[in-house]
matplotlib code that plots the C-alpha trace (Angstrom):
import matplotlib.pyplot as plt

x = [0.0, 1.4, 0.8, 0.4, 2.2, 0.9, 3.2, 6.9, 8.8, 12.5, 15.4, 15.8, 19.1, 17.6, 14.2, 16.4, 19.2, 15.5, 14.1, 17.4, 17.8, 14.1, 14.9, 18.0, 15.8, 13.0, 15.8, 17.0, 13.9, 13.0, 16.1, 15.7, 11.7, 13.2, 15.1, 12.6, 10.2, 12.8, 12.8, 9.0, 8.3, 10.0, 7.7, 5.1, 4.7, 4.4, 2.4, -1.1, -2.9, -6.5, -9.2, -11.4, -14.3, -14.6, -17.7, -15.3, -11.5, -10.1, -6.7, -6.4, -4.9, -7.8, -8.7, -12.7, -14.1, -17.7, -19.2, -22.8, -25.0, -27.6, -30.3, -33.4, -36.7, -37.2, -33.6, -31.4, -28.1, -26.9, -26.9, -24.0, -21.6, -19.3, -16.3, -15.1, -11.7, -8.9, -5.8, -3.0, -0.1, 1.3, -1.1, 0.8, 1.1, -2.8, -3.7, -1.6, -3.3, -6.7, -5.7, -4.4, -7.0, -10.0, -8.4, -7.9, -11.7, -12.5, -12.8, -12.0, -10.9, -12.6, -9.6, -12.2, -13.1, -10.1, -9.0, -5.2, -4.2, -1.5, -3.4, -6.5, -7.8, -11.2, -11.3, -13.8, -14.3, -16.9, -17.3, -18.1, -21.6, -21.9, -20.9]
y = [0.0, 3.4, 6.5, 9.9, 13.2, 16.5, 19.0, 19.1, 18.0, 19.7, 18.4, 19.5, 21.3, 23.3, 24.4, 25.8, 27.5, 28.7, 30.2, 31.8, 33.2, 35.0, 36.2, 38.1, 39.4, 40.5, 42.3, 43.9, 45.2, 46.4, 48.3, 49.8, 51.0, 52.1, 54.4, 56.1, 56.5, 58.4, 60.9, 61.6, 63.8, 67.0, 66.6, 67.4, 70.8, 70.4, 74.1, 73.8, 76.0, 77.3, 75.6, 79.1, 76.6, 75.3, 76.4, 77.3, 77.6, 74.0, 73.3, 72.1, 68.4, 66.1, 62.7, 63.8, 67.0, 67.4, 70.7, 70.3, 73.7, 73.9, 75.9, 77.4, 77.6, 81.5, 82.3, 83.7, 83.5, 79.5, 78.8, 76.6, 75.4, 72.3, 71.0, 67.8, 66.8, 64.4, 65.9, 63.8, 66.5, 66.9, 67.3, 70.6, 72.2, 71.5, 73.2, 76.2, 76.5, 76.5, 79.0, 81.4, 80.8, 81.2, 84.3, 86.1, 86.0, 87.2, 84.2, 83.8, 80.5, 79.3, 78.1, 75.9, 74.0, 72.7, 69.1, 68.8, 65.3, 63.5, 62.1, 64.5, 67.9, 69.6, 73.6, 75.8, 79.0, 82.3, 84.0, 87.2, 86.4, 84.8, 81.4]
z = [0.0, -1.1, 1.3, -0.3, 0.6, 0.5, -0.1, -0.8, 2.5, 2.4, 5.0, 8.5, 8.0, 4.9, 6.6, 9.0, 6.6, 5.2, 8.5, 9.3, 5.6, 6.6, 9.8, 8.0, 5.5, 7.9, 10.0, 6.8, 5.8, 9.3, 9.9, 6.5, 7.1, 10.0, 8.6, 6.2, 9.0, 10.8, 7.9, 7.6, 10.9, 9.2, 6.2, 8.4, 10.2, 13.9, 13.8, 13.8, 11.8, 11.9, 9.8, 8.2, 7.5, 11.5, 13.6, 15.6, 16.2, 15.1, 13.6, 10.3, 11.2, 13.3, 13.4, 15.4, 15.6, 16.5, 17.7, 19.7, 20.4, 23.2, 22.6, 24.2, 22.4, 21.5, 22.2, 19.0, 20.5, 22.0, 25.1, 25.0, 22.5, 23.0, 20.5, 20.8, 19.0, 18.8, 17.4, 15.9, 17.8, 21.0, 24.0, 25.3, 21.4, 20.8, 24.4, 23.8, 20.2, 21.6, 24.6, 21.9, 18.9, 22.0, 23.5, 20.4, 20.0, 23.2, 24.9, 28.8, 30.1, 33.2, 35.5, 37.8, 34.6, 33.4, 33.7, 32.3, 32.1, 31.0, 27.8, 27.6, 28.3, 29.2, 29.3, 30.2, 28.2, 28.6, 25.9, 25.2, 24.5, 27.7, 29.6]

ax = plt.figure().add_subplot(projection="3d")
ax.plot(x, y, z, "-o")
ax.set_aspect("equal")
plt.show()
């Protein structure tokens, strides 16, 4: 009785000459990705820059941004606006962007509303139309 094989079956000594021959290769090609990702943070600006088409002040560069209004029937004006954003930048260069972009229109942060955390931040602004 004859037993059939499935697949090509290579010697010990070669499946391992063929596992180390990988594992240079996949070093190789790590070390060299490596070293083009190293090059790409300069082709982006760290700066963030004001978006003109945002509700209100947002930089250009997010990965979320949602802005939710409360109103109150027979009221023009909103009684509250909230903006809600996740910025691909660092934590301390988007707070300093929304302190600046927020004062320049007026705006005057709340210090008992502010939660600074090590991976998120909540500020409290007034504006000049009210809280």
């Amino acid at each position: 009785m004859t037993t059939m094989r499935h697949g090509a079956q290579a010697p010990a000594r070669w499946q391992l000459f063929a596992c180390g021959l990988a594992l240079v290769a996949s070093c190789v090609l790590a070390a060299s990705a490596g070293a083009f990702v190293s090059n790409l943070p300069p082709l982006f600006s760290a700066a963030l820059t004001l978006d003109p088409e945002a509700q209100l002040p947002a930089p250009t560069r997010f990965s979320y941004r949602g802005t939710h209004t409360t109103v109150m029937p027979g009221v023009e004006k909103p009684l509250r606006t909230r903006l809600e954003t996740t910025v691909p930048a660092e934590l301390g260069d988007v707070l300093a962007f929304y302190r600046t972009e927020l004062g320049k229109l007026g705006w005057q942060e709340q210090p008992d509303g502010a939660t600074i955390a090590a991976d998120h931040v909540l500020l409290a602004f007034a504006s000049p139309l009210g809280p």
